[in-house]
N, C-alpha and C positions, 0 to 999 in steps of 0.2 A: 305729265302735262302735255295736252296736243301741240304742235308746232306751226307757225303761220311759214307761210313761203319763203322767208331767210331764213329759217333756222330758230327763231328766235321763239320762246314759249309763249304762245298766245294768253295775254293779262286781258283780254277784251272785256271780261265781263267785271272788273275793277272799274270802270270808268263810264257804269251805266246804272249806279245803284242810286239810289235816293239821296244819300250820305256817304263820305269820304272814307267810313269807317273800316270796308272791302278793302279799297286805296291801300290805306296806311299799313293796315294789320297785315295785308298778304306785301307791299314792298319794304315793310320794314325789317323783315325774314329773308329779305336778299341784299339789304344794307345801301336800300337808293337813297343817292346823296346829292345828284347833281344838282338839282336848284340851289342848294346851301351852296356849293361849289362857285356855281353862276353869281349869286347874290351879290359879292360884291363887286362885280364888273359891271352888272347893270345899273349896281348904286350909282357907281362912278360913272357910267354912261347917261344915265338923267341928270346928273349934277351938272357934266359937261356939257350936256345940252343947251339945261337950262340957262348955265351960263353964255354960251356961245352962241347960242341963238335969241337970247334973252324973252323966254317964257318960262314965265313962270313956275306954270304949275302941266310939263308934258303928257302928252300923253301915248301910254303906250300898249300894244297892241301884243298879247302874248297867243302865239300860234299853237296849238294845242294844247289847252292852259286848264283843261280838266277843270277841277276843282276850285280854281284861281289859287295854286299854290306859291308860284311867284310873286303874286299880288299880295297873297299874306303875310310872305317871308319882308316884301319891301314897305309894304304899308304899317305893318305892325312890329318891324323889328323883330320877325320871330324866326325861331330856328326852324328846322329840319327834327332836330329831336322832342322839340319841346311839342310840335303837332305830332307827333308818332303818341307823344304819351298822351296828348290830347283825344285823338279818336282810337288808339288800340290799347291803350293802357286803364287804368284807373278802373271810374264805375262806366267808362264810354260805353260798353255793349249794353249796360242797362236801361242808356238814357234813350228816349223818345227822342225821332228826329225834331220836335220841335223844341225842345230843351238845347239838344245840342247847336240849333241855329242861334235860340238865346244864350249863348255862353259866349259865339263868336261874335255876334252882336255887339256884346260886352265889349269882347277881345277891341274889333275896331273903334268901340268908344271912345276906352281909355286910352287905347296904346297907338292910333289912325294917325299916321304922320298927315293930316288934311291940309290939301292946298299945295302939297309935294309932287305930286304926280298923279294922272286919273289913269287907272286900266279897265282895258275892253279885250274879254276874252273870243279867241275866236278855235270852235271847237264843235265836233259832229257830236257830241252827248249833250243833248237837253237838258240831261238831268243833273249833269256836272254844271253845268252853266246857270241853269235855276239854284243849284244850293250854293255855287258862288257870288251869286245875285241877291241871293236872301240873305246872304252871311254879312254882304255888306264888304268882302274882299273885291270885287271887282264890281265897276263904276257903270257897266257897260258891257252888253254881249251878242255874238254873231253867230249863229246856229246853224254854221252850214259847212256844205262838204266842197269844198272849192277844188278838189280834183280832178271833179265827175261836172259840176256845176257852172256856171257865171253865177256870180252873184247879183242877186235883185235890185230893185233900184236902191230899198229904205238899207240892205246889206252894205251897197257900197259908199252912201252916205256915210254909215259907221265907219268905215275902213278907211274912207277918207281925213276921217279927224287923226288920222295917226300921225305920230311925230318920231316915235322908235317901234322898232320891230324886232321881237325878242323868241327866242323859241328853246328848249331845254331838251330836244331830245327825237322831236315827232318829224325831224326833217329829214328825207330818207322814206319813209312810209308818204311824208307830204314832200312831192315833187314842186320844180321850177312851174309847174301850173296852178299850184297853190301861190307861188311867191309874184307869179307876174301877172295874176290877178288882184293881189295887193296895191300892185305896184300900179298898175291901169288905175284904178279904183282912185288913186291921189292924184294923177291929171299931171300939170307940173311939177307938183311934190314930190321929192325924193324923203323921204321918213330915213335914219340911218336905223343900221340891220345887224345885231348881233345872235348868233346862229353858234349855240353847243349842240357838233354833231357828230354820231357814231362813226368811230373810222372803218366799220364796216361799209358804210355808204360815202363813196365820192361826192365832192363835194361843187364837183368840175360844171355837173350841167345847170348848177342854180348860178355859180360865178357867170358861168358866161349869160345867161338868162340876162344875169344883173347891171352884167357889163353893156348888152347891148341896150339898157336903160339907163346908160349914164355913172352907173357906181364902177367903184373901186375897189375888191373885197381883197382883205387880206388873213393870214392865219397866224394865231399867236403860236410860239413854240410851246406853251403848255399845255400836258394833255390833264384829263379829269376823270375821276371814276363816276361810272353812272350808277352801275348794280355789281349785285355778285351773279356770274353764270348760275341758273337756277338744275339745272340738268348737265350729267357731264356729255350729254349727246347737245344740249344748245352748245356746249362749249367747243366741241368735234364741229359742228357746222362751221360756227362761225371763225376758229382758227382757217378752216378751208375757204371760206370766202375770203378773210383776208389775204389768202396766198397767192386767191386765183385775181385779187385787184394788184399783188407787188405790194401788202403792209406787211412788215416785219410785227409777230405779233408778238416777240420775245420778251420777254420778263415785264409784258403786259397783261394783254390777254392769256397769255398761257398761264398766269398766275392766278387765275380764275375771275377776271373784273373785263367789264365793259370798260371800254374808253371812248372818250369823244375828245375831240378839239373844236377850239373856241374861232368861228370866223365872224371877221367884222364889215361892214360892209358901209361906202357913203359915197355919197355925190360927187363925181369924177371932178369937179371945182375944187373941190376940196384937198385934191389930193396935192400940194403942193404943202400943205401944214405936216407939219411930224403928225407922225402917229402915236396916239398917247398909249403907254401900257398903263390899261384902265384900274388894275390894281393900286398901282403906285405912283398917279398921276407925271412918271417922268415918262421922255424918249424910251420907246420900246424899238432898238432896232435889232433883235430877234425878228421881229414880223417879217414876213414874204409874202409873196403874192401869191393867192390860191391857185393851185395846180403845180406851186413847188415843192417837190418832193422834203419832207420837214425830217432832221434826222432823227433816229430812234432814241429813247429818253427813256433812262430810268425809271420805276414807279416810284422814287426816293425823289428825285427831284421834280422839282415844280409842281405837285401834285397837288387839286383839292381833295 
């Protein structure tokens, strides 16, 4: 498999086909799990929104949301596995992409937590973005490359209705000029910002980004599996980048899996309330402030 500039095995042509069915089938064969991982901190993070800020129904804004896989997992209660057996399993490769839009259709009918939360994906695949728009998993979408770009006027309209900012994976590839574009884009609004990301990519230049906009990010001590190393030469890379940043990649990454850590981020006002561990709605005082070196952890413990 060709390799992009970290080391990592270029999936690019996954995230550009008509249907999620490339997606699933080619990361289901490397055991990607982090949004099931993520799921329930974002639950918990719109709940507490909603309560603390008392709206309703938030909305939130998933940063490289491909497919609106997070939107699926929260809207409809669904797994991680149960979409693997949805588009790589069963009769999936037989059906017509218009069949399989009508199934998910379905899916958000009966199972659409409505009035819970709206999402609005924001993503350089059109085509990801149009079948999560068809499918009825996200409310809302932004089809642009905010690396390279500003976004346009009707763009930052959208990005301004956001209330959380969620991302599972693409931060790292998407820099602090994706995020402080976000962040321009709400004007006085600060949206709170949860960020699962590779420990191959520091996480230092989007805190500080963030901080000179007023937030306060901090890092939970648990880390997460994202994939299985697909190549033992992806795995040689990227053990070497974490060497050359000072990550201990031991009985992590050396045991063949991606890891990311979870950073939370919100309105420097704020920061005077405990910090909720979003899992288990008590005090999480594990948390430190991003750019504190977090100690090295088991893949036994704390793991999704």
């Amino acid at each position: 498999m060709p390799a992009d500039s970290t080391g990592k095995v270029s999936l690019d042509h996954i995230y550009t086909q008509p249907d999620p069915r490339a997606y699933f089938g080619t990361l289901r064969e490397l055991g990607y799990c982090i949004p099931q991982g993520a799921k329930p901190h974002f639950a918990a993070l719109i709940s507490e929104y909603r309560e603390v800020r008392k709206v309703p129904a938030p909305t939130v804004l998933d940063i490289g949301c491909s497919y609106g896989i997070n939107a699926a997992l929260l809207k409809c209660d669904a797994t991680m596995d149960e979409l693997y057996e949805r588009y790589a399993g069963g009769d999936a490769a037989t059906l017509p992409r218009a069949a399989l839009l009508a199934r998910d259709r379905e899916l958000v009918r009966s199972r659409g937590r409505s009035g819970r939360a709206r999402f609005i994906g924001l993503d350089t695949s059109d085509r990801a973005l149009s079948y999560a728009l068809a499918a009825g998993f996200l409310d809302g979408a932004v089809n642009a490359d905010l690396e390279r770009n500003e976004p346009t006027g009707r763009q930052c309209a959208q990005l301004a209705g956001a209330d959380l900012v969620v991302s599972t994976g693409c931060l790292g590839y998407v820099t602090e000029r994706t995020i402080s574009r976000v962040v321009a884009a709400n004007g006085d609004r600060r949206p709170w910002m949860a960020h699962f990301v590779l420990r191959m990519f520091p996480f230092d230049p989007i805190a500080a980004c963030l901080a000179d906009a007023g937030y306060e990010t901090v890092r939970s001590e648990g880390l997460f599996k994202q994939r299985r190393f697909a190549t033992p030469q992806e795995q040689s890379q990227v053990l070497d980048t974490l060497s050359g940043i000072g990550v201990d990649p031991r009985g992590l990454e050396t045991e063949g899996w991606f890891y990311a850590g979870l950073h939370l981020s919100r309105p420097r006002r704020k920061a005077a309330r405990a910090v909720v561990d979003l899992a288990s709605a008590r005090p999480a005082p594990g948390l430190r402030p991003a750019g504190a070196r977090a100690p090295l952890h088991r893949p036994d413990r704390g793991l999704n």
